[in-house]
N, C-alpha and C positions, 0 to 999 in steps of 0.2 A: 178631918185632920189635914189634910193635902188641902184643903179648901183655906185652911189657915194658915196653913206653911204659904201660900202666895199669896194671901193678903199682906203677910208679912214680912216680904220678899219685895211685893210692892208699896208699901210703907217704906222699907228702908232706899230702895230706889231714887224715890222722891223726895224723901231727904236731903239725901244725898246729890241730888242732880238740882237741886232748888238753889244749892249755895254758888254764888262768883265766884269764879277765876279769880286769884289773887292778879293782879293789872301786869305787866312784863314791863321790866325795868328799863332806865331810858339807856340808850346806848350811850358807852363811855365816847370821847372825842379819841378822835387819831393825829399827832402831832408825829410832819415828819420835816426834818431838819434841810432845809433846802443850799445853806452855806457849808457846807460839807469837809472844806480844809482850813487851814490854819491862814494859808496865802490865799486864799479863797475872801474869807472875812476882813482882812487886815485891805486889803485891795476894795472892798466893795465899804470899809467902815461900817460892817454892820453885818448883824445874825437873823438871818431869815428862817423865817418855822412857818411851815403849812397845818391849819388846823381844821381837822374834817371833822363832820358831824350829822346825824341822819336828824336831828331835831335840836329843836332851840335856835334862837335869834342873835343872841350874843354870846361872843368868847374873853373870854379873860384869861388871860396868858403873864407868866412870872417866873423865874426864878433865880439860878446863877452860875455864873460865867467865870469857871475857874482856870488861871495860867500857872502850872507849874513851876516851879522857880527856886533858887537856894539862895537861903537855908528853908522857907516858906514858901508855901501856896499863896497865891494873891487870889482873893475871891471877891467876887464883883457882884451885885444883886441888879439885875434886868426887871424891867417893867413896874409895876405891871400895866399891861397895856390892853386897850377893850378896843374889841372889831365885831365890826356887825357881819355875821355870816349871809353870804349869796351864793344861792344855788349848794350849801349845803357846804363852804367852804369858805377860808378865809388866810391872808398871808399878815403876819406881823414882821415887822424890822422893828429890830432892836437896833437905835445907834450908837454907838462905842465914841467914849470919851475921848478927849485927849490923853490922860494916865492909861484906860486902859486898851489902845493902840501900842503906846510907848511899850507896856509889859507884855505886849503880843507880839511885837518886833522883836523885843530881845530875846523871848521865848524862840521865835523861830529861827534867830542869829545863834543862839547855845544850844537847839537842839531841843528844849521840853516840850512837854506836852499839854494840852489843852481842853480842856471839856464842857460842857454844858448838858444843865439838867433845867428843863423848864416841865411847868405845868399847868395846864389849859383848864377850866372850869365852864359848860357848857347847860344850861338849868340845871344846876346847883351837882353835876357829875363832873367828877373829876381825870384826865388824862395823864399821864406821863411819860416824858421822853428823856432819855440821859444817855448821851455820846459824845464818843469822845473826838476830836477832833486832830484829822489824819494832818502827818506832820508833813512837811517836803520829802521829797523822794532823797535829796541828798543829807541826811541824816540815819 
């Protein structure tokens, strides 16, 4: 009887130990916003995004670039733009139009406010980042 209880103890064992690991998922990307102000971006003409990644070769980054405004939001669509990741990392600029400098000025002459949501796609995993964007200290 005991002779049979571990034959079949060792039967389910080895079942059990014979099947794979389901694979571990690839790591999402880290996108961090490196133009940080409103006089920040407007000065450099352009929104800079760091995109980290422990795997994969290419990043693809997009989204939009919104300025506060009355009576309406002005929203602007960025990218999409593809960087080959080195060393596990990679810098996109986004360059700002003529219109949207003008509504980035005036936003920072009335006081509103500013944000940006982008999102990075790295072998076929997807990151995102959405901040908002710090206004002058004299407002």
């Amino acid at each position: 009887m005991i002779a049979a209880l571990a034959a079949l103890f060792a039967l389910s064992l080895s079942a059990s130990g014979g099947a794979a690991k389901p694979p571990k998922p690839k790591p999402r990307p880290k996108l961090t916003l490196l133009t940080t102000t409103e006089q920040g971006v407007l000065r450099r003409d352009a929104i800079k995004v760091r995109v980290e990644s422990k795997r994969g070769v290419r990043a693809t980054v997009e989204g939009q670039f919104v300025v506060d405004g009355f009576p309406d939001d002005f929203p602007f669509h960025v990218g999409p733009k593809h960087r080959r990741l080195r060393n596990g990392e990679t810098t996109v600029r986004f360059d700002l139009s003529q219109r949207q400098r003008e509504v980035l000025d005036f936003a920072i002459k009335s006081c509103h406010g500013a944000s940006v949501t982008l999102t990075a796609k790295v072998d076929g995993r997807g990151g995102r980042l959405s901040e908002e964007l710090r206004m002058p200290a004299d407002c």
